[in-house]
Each structure stands twice: as structure tokens, then as C-alpha cells.
C-alpha positions as CSV (number, residue, x, y, z in Angstrom):
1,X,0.0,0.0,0.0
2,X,2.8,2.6,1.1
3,X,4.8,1.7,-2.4
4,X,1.4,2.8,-4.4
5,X,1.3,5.8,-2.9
6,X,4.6,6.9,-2.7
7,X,4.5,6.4,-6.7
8,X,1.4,8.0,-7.1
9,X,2.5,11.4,-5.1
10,X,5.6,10.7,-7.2
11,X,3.8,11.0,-10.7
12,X,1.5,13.9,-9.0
13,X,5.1,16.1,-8.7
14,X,6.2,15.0,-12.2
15,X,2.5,15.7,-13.4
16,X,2.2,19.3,-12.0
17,X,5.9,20.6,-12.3
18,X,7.2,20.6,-8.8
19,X,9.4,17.6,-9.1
20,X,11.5,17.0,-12.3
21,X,12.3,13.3,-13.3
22,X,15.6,13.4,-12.8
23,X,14.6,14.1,-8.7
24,X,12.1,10.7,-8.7
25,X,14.6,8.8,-6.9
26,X,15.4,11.2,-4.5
27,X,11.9,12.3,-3.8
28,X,11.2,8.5,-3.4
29,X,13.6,8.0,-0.6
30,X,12.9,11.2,1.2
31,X,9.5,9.5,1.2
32,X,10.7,6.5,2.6
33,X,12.5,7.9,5.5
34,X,9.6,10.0,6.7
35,X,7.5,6.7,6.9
36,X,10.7,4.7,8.3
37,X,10.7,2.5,5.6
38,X,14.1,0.8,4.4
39,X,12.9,-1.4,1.4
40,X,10.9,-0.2,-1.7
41,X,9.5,-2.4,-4.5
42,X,8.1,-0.6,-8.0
43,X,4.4,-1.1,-8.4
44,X,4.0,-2.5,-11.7
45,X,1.0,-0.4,-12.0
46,X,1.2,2.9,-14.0
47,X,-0.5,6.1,-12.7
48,X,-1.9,9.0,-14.5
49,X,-4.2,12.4,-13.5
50,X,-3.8,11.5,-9.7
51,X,-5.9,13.0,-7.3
52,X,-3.8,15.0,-4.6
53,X,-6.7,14.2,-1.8
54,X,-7.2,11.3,-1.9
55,X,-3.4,10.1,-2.3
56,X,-2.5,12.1,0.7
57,X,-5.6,10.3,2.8
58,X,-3.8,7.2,2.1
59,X,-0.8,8.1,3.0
60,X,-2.1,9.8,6.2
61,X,-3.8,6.5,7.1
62,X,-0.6,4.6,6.5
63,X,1.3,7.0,8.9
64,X,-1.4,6.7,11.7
65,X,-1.4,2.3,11.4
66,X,2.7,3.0,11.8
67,X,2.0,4.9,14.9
68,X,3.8,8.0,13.9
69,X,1.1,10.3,14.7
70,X,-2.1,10.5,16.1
71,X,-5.5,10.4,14.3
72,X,-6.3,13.6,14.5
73,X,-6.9,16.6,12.2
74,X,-4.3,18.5,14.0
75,X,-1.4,16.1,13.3
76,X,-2.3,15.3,10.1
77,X,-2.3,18.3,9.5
78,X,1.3,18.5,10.6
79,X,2.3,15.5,8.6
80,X,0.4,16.4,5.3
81,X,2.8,18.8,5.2
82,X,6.1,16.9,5.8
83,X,5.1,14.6,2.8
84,X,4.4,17.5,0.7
85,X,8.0,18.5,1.4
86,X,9.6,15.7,-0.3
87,X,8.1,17.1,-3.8
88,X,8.1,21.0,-3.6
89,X,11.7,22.7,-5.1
90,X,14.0,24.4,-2.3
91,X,13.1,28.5,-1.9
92,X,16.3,29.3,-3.8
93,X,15.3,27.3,-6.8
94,X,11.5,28.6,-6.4
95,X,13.1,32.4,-6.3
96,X,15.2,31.7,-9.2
97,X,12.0,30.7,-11.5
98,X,9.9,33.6,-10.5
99,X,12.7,36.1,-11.3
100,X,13.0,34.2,-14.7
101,X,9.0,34.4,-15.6
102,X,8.8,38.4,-14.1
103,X,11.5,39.2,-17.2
104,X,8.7,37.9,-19.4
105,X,6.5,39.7,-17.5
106,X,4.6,40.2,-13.9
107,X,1.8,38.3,-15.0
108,X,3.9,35.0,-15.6
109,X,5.9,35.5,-12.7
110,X,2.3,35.6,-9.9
111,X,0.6,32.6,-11.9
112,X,3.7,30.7,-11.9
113,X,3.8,31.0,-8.5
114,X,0.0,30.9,-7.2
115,X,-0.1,27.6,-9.3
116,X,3.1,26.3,-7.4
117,X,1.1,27.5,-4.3
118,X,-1.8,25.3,-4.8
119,X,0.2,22.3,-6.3
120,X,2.4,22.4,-3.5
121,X,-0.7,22.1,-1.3
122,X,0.5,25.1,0.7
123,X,-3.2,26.4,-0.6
124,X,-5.4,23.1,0.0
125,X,-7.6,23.3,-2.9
126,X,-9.6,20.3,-2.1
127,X,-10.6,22.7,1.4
128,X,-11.1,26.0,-0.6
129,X,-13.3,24.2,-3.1
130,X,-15.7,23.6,0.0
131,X,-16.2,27.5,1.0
132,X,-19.6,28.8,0.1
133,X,-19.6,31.7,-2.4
134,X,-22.1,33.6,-4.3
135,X,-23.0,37.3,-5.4
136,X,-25.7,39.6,-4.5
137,X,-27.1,42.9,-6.0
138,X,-27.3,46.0,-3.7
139,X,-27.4,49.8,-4.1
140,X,-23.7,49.6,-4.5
141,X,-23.3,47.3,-6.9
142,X,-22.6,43.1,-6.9
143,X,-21.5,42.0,-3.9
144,X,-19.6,39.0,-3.1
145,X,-20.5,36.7,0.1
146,X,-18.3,33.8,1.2
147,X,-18.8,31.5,4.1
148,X,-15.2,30.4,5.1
149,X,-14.9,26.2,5.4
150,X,-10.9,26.0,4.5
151,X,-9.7,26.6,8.0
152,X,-10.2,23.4,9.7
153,X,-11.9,23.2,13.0
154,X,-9.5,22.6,16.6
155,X,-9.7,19.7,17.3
156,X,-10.4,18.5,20.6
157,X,-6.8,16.3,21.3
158,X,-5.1,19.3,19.5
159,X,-6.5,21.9,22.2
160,X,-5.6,19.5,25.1
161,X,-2.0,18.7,23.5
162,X,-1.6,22.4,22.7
163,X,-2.0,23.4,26.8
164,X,0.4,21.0,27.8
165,X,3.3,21.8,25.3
166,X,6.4,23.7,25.6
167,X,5.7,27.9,25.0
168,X,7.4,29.0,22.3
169,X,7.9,32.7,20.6
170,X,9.5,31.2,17.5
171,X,8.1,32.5,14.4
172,X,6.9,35.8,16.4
173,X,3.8,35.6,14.3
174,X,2.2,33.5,11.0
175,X,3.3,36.4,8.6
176,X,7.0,36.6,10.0
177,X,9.3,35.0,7.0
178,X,11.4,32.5,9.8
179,X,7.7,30.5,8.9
180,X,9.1,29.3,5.4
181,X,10.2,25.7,5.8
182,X,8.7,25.3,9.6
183,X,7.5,22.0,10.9
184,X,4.4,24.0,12.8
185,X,3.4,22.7,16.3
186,X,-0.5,22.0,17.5
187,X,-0.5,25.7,18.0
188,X,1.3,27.0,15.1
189,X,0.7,25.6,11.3
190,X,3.0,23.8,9.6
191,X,4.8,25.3,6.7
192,X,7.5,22.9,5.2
193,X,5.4,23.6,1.8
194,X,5.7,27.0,2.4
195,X,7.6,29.7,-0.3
196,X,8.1,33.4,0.0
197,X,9.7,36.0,-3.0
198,X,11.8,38.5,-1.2
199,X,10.8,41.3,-2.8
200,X,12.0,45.3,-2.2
201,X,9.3,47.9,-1.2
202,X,10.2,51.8,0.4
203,X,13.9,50.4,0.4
204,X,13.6,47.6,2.7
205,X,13.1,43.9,2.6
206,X,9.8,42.4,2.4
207,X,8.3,39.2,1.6
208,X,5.6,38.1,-1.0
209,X,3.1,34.8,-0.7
210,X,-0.5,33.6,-1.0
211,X,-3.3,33.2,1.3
212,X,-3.4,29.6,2.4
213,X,-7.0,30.5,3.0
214,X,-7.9,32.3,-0.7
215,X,-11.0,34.4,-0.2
216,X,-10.5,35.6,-3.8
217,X,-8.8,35.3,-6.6
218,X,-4.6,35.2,-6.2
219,X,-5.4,36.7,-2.8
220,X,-1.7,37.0,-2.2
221,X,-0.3,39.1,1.4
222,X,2.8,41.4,1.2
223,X,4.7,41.3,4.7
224,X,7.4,43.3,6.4
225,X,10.9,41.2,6.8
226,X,10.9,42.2,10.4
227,X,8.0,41.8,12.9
228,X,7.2,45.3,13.4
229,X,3.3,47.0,14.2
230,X,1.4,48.0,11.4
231,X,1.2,51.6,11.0
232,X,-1.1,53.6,8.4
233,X,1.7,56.6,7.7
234,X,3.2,58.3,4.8
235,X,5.3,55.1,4.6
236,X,2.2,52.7,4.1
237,X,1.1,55.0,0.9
238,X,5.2,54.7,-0.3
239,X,4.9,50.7,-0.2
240,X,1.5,50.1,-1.3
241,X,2.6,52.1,-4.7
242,X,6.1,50.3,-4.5
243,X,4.3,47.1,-5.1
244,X,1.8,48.4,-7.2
245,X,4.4,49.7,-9.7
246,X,6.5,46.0,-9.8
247,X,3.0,44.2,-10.1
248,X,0.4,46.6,-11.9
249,X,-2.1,43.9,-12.6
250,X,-2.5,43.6,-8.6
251,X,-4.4,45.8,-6.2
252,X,-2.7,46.4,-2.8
253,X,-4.4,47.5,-0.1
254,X,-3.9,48.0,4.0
255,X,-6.1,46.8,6.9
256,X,-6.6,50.4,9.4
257,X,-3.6,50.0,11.8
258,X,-6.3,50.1,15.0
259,X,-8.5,47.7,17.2
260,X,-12.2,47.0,16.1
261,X,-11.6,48.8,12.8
262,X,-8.1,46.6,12.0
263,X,-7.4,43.6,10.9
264,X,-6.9,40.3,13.1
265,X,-2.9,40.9,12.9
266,X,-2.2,44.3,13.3
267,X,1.6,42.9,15.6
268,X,3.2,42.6,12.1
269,X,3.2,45.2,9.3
270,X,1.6,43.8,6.2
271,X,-0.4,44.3,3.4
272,X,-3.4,42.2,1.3
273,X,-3.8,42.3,-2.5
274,X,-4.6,40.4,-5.1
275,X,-5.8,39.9,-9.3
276,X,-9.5,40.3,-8.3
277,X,-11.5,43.6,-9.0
278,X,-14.1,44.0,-5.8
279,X,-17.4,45.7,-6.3
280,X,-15.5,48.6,-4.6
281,X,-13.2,49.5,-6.9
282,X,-16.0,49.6,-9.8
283,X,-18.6,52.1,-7.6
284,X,-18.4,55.3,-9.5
285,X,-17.2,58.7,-8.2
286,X,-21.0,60.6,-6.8
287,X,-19.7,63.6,-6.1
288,X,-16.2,64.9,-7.4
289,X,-14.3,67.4,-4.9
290,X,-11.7,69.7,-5.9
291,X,-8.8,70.3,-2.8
292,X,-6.6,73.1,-2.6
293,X,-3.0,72.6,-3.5
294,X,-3.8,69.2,-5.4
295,X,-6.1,70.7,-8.2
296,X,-4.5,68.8,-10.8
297,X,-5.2,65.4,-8.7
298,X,-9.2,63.5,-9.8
299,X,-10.8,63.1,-6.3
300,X,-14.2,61.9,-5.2
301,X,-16.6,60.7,-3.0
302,X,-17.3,57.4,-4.2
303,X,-21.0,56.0,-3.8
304,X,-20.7,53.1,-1.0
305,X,-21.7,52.2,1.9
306,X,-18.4,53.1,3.6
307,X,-17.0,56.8,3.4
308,X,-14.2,56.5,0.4
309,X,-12.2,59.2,-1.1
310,X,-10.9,58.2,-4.3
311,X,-8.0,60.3,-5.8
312,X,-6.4,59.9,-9.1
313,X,-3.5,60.9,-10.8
314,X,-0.7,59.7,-12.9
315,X,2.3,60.1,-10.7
316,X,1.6,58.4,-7.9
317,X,4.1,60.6,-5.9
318,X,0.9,63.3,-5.9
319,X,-1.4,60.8,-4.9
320,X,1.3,60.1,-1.5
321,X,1.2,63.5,-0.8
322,X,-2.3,64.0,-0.5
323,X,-2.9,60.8,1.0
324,X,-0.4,61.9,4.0
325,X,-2.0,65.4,3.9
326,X,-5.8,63.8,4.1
327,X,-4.6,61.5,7.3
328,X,-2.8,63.8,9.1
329,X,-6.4,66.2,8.9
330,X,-8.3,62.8,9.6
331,X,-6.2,61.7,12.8
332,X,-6.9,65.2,14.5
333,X,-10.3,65.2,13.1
334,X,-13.1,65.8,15.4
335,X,-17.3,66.8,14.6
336,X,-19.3,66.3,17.0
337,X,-22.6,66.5,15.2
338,X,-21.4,63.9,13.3
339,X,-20.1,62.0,16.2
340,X,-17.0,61.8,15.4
341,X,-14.3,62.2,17.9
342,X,-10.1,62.2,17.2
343,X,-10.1,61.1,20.4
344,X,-11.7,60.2,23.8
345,X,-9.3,59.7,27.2
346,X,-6.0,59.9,25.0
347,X,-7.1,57.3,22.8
348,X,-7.1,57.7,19.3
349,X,-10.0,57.2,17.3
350,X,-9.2,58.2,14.0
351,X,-7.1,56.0,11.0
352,X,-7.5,55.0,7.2
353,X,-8.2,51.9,5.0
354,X,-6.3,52.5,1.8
355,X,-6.0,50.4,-1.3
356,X,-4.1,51.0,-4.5
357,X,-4.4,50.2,-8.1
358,X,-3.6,51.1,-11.7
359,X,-6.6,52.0,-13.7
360,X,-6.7,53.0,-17.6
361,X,-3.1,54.3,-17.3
362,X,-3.5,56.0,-13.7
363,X,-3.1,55.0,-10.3
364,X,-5.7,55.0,-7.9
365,X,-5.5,55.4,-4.3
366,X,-9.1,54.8,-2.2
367,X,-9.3,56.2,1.2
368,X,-11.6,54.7,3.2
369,X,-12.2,56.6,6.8
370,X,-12.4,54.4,9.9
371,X,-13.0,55.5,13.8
372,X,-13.2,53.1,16.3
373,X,-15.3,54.9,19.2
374,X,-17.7,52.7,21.6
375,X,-20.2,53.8,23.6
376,X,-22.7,51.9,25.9
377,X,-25.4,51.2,23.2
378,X,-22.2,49.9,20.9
379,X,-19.3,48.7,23.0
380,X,-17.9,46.7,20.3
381,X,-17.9,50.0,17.9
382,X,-20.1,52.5,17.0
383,X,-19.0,52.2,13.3
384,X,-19.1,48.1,13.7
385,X,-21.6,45.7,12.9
386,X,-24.6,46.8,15.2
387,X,-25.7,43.9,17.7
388,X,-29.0,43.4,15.1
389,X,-26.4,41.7,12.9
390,X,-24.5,40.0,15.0
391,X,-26.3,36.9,13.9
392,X,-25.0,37.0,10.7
393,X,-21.6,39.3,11.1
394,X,-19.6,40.2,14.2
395,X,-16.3,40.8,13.5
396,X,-14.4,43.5,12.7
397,X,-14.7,44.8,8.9
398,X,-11.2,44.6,7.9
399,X,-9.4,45.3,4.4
400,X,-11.2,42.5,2.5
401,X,-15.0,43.4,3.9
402,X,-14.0,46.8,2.9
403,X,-13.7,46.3,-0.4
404,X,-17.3,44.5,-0.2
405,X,-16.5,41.0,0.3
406,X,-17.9,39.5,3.4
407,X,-16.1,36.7,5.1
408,X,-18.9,35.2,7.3
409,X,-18.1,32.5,9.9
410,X,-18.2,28.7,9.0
411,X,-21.0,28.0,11.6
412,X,-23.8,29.7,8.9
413,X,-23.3,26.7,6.7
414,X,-24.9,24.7,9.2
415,X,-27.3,27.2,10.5
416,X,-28.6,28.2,6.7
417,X,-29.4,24.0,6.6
418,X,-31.8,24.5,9.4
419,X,-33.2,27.8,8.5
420,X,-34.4,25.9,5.0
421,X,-35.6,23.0,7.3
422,X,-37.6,24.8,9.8
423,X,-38.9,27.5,7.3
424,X,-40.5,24.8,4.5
425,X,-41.9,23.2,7.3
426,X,-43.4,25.9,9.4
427,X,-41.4,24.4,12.3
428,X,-40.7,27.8,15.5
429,X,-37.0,28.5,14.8
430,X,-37.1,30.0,18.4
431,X,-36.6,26.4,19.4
432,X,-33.8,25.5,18.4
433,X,-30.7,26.1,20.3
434,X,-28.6,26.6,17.1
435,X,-30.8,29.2,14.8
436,X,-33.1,30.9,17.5
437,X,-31.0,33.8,17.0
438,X,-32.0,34.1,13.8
439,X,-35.6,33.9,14.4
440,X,-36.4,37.9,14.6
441,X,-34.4,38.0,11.3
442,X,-36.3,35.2,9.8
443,X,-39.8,37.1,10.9
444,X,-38.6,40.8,9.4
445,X,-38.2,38.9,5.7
446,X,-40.3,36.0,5.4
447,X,-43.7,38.3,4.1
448,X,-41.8,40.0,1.8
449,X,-42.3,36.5,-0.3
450,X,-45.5,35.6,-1.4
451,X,-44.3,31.6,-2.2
452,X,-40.9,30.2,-0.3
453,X,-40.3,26.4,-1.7
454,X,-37.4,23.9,-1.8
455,X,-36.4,25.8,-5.2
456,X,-35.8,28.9,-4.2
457,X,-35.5,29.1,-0.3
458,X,-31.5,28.8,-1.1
459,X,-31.7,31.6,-2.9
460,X,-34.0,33.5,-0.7
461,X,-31.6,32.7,2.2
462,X,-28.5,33.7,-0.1
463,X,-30.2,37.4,-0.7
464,X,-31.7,38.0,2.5
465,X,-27.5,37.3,4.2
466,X,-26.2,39.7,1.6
467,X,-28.7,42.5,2.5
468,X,-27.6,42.3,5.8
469,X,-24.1,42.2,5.1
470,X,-24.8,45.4,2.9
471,X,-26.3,46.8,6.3
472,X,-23.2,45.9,8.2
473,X,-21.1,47.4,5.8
474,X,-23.5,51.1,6.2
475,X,-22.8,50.3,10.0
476,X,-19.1,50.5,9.7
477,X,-19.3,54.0,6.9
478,X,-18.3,56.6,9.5
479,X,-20.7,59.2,7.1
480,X,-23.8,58.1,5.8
481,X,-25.4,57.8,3.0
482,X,-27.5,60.5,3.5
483,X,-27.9,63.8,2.1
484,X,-26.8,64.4,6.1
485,X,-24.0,62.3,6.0
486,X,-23.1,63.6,2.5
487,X,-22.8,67.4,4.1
488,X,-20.7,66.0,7.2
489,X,-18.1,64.3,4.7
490,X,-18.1,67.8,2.7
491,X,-17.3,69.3,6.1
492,X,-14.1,67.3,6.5
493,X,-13.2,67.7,2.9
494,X,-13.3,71.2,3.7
495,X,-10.8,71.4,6.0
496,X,-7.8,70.0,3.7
């Protein structure tokens, strides 16, 4: 059984590119060591088009009858990885190939690499296949939902191993570069399979890779080579138009470098981009504003539900200066009709979302305004999802919710499966444990259709999670989109 397999994942690496044939041999005993194994025999069989799952599965189950680890997700999560070692080329050799495909161009450089990625099993495709996606109309234009399934759930003998193992502080974080190559612990992935580009942005070294979790298409992260804080400065808007530059087909954009309105890392400096265009980036200027100094630089209000300044120009050097001039008036920013406060108690309330992109020959910088106040009626954020959505969304709208793609937790899956069950059979969702929070929800939007059937409650269900996601994202604009709101944003605007 163990010979099969180790051919078949041999012929997968031939198959794909990540192992050439003069490395079978080697690969092969690599292989064999890992399962400590000293004999090999050549299956007679020949193997063709093999399926990376299931080959993996086997070799998993192999591992677990030889007692090398437990049966767990956890560990085989650990060993998965190991295996997938054997096959993938060393970083040097990965770096090497990428600078060779970026002289043909950018383009061949990133889908070299994203497909090396995924082959490598660094990106699980067989996981990322299972996420839920679909797209939903709203006021602001189509809007994508996905329900995350990729990240696998703890599991139980990985939380109780986890307490009772050896602290470590080594990598500082998942985004510092001493991950590539690292065996991972039950508290820490592993990433054997794992390459990074070293690439140069504002003069200092960074490091380029994928999202083992891909919410989007070549959702790649851009990272700092030393574990610093993010910080949204004049330095951000420098980097973010580094990369753009070297990768024009790419957006690059910046979580907001505070609590509630940041990202879920905001210990190590680091960016998120990727070859996708969101529904953001295609919402139309609604009102254009001219500001003093930069007359010769496009800028607008765009029309969505967060509060976006969008400035054009073609040096992007103008578009850093105003960026820098806009936060430094948005940091120290206070209205208090609009309720919005720089600060409360020395804490700053104030930052910035930005994302850039080249556009028809021009860069483009959007400017998304974030404050992170609470009060008693909102202590998780005044300009967060309200406790009304909660069922549906409560974390923090980060970079990639921005942008209008909403990340929604794993648990809905299960939850929409009862909502169909309960609603086409008139069953009171209010008792059951698992949906009963979604009952008022349910209520507010059932007579709005006149028939609901096994044909198009999925659908219903689908649209009635993306209006409140739209809702959510209103929650988080800091200005409305109201002829009220409209007037406070012009009020800022005023004072650059």
C-alpha cells in the first residue's frame, strides 16, 4: 500500500511541475525515510491524472497504522505537510523561477507562483473548493459573500496537546518570514510547503506569498521582513505604490492600523492584494471634490456604503502627498454632530483603510475613513456591525469586507441548513438552540415573499445574508449615505 502511494504522489510532482524526473529517486527515498521505511518495491502499475486528496488520505492513514502520529486533524495536518515537502523545489530554486517568468512579464511571474502555491498544497484546494460563495445585488453594486470552510476546526486532542506543550515565541507571528520551511506545532501551522519572494518595497526587505485560506482570486499578502506593528503613515502609501508599480495587474491594499476597525494581525506590518477587481473598486465617483493645492489630482466621493475618497492621478508621488496630507487632517479630526471624535481619554480614534491600483493608465489610491469609538449602546464600535447583525456578522470589517467581500463565519453553513428545514416546514425556529438567534431576522423577511419552496429558499436565504451584510457594511461608513451624511463628509473635505 505505502509503495502505491509513494508512486502515485511521485507521478503527481512530475504531473504538476514541482518535481522533475531526474529528482524521482530522490523524492522516493525522502518518502521512505519519513515513513521509516528501508525497502521499496516498483508497483508495476502505471498512474496518470492522480488526485492529490485522496493520495494524501492514504498516506495519512498509513502513517497513523505505523504509529507515527495520532488520528487527528491536527497532526495530520502536521504530517500532510512533511510529505508535501519531499516534492516541492527548495526556496532558492522557487526564487530563481519567479525572477526568470517576471523578465517575461509580472503576470507570468504571480501565476507561476500561485499555481506552485496550490500544487504544493501550501493552498489546500480540495478545502477552498468547500467555502460557500455567491454574489448579491445592492445599491452599491454586486457583492460577493463567502462562508469560510478551509480553515479546519481545533480539534479537541489538539487543544488538550496544545495546553500542555512547551511555549514557544519562535516565528513571532504566521506572517514573519522565519515560517518558510517550519514544521508548525498543534498551535502553530506547519509550513514545510511554504515559499516566500523576497521582494524590495520603500527600500527595505519584504516578503511576497499567498493566502493559504484564498477568499479571492490570487489573494496574495505582502509582509514586512521584520516583525514590526502596522502603521497607516506616509510610509504605508510609499509601499503600497512600491508594489503596485512591480505588479500593476495587482491591487494592494492596507487593513486600518487600529483595534475594532483593524485587521486580526495588526503585531506585524503587512499588506493584502490580489488579481481580483471587488465591487469597490468599480462604484463610481457621486460627487467629485476639488482640494486646494492638489487641483491637478481626480478626487471623489465614491457611492458606498463606507465613506471612500478616491483620488487619481498619474504620478503616484501626488497621490502620497495627499494621501499623507488627508490623514494627518483625519487623525486630529473631530465633529461632534457627526459624532465623530479624534479622540476620547488619549485614545485615538481616527485611521485609514487604503487600497491601491492602476486604472486606464493611472493610479488610484481609495481612502476609506475608519473610527473606532464605543459607547454603551455599541461597546464593540459605534461604526461596527450593530448587535441586530450579530447573527450573521460580528467581527471586525477589515481590508477584505472593505472592499465588499464579506467573510462570514463557517458556523452559517450549518445554521442556513436549518433555517431551509424549519422555514419549509413551518417548524418555530425559536426552538432550536442553534438558529433561535435568527428567528427575529427570519420574521422581518419572510412576508416580503408571497411563495418560499425547496427551489428557491437557497436563494432567498442567499439574498436576505447579503442584504444584511450590505447593512453591516452602512454600520461600519463613519458618514452616511444621506444627504446628512453627504454634508458631514463635505465638512471634512473642507478642512484640507
Amino acid at each position: 500500500m505505502l509503495n502505491e502511494s509513494i508512486k502515485k504522489l511521485i507521478q503527481y510532482g512530475v504531473e504538476t511541475g514541482l518535481l522533475p524526473e531526474c529528482e524521482k529517486i530522490y523524492a522516493r527515498n525522502l518518502l521512505l525515510d519519513l515513513f521509516h521505511e528501508d525497502s521499496y518495491e516498483e508497483p508495476q502499475e502505471e498512474y496518470k491524472d492522480v488526485n492529490l486528496e485522496e493520495v494524501l488520505k492514504d498516506l495519512l492513514d498509513e502513517a497513523v497504522k505505523r504509529e507515527l502520529i495520532e488520528d487527528s486533524i491536527g497532526y495530520r495536518d502536521l504530517f500532510d505537510t512533511k510529505i508535501m515537502n519531499c516534492l516541492v523545489p527548495r526556496p532558492a530554486q522557487v526564487q530563481r523561477e519567479f525572477f526568470e517568468r517576471y523578465k517575461e512579464s509580472p503576470e507570468a511571474a504571480t501565476e507561476y507562483f500561485y499555481k506552485l502555491s496550490q500544487d504544493s498544497d501550501y493552498i489546500r484546494r480540495y478545502r477552498v473548493k468547500k467555502d460557500k460563495k455567491w454574489k448579491v445585488d445592492s445599491p452599491y453594486g454586486e457583492i460577493d459573500i463567502t462562508i469560510n470552510l478551509s480553515k479546519p476546526e481545533k480539534d479537541p486532542k489538539a487543544i488538550a496537546a496544545a495546553k500542555n506543550a512547551k511555549t514557544t515565541s519562535y516565528p513571532s507571528c504566521q506572517l514573519c518570514v522565519e515560517n518558510e520551511g517550519y514544521a508548525g506545532r498543534l498551535d502553530h501551522p506547519a509550513r514545510e510547503n511554504h515559499r516566500i519572494i523576497p521582494i524590495t518595497i520603500n527600500d527595505s526587505q519584504w516578503g511576497f506569498q499567498y493566502s493559504p485560506y484564498v477568499y479571492y482570486n490570487e489573494h496574495c499578502i505582502v509582509f514586512n521582513g521584520k516583525h514590526v506593528p502596522m502603521k497607516i503613515d506616509r510610509a504605508a502609501f510609499t509601499k503600497l505604490f512600491d508594489f503596485v508599480k512591480q505588479f500593476p495587474h495587482y491591487f494592494l491594499g492596507s487593513n486600518a492600523d487600529l483595534p475594532i476597525v483593524g485587521g486580526s494581525i495588526l503585531s506585524h506590518d503587512h499588506f493584502q492584494g490580489g488579481h481580483y477587481t471587488f465591487a469597490m473598486a468599480k462604484a463610481p465617483i457621486e460627487k467629485e471634490v476639488v482640494i486646494p493645492g492638489y487641483e491637478d489630482v481626480e478626487s471623489g466621493i465614491v457611492k458606498w456604503p463606507l465613506s471612500v475618497l478616491r483620488i487619481r492621478h498619474k504620478d503616484e508621488k501626488r497621490l502620497i502627498d495627499l494621501a499623507d496630507h488627508v490623514l494627518q487632517a483625519w487623525r486630529s479630526y473631530t465633529d461632534e454632530e457627526a459624532f465623530i471624535y479624534a479622540e476620547t481619554d488619549g485614545e485615538p480614534h481616527n485611521t485609514i483603510t487604503p487600497i491601491a491600483r492602476r486604472k486606464d493608465g493611472m493610479y488610484e489610491l481609495d481612502l476609506t475613513l475608519r473610527n473606532n469609538i464605543t459607547t454603551s449602546e455599541h461597546p464593540l464600535g459605534v461604526y461596527h456591525p450593530h448587535a441586530e447583525y450579530h447573527h450573521i456578522k460580528k467581527e471586525n470589517i477589515g481590508l477584505i469586507e472593505v472592499m465588499g467581500l464579506a467573510v462570514l463565519p463557517a458556523r452559517l453553513k450549518e445554521e442556513m441548513e436549518l433555517l431551509k428545514e424549519y422555514i419549509l416546514n413551518g417548524k418555530d425556529i425559536r426552538n432550536c438552540e442553534k438558529i433561535e438567534k435568527h428567528a427575529d431576522w427570519v420574521e422581518g423577511f419572510l412576508p416580503k415573499y408571497e411563495q418560499i419552496n425547496e427551489k428557491n429558499i437557497e436563494e432567498i436565504l442567499e439574498q436576505e445574508i447579503g442584504s444584511v451584510f450590505v447593512k453591516v457594511l452602512e454600520d461600519a461608513g463613519v458618514y452616511k449615505c444621506t444627504e446628512e451624511g453627504r454634508n458631514a463628509f463635505l465638512r471634512f473635505i473642507k478642512t484640507l
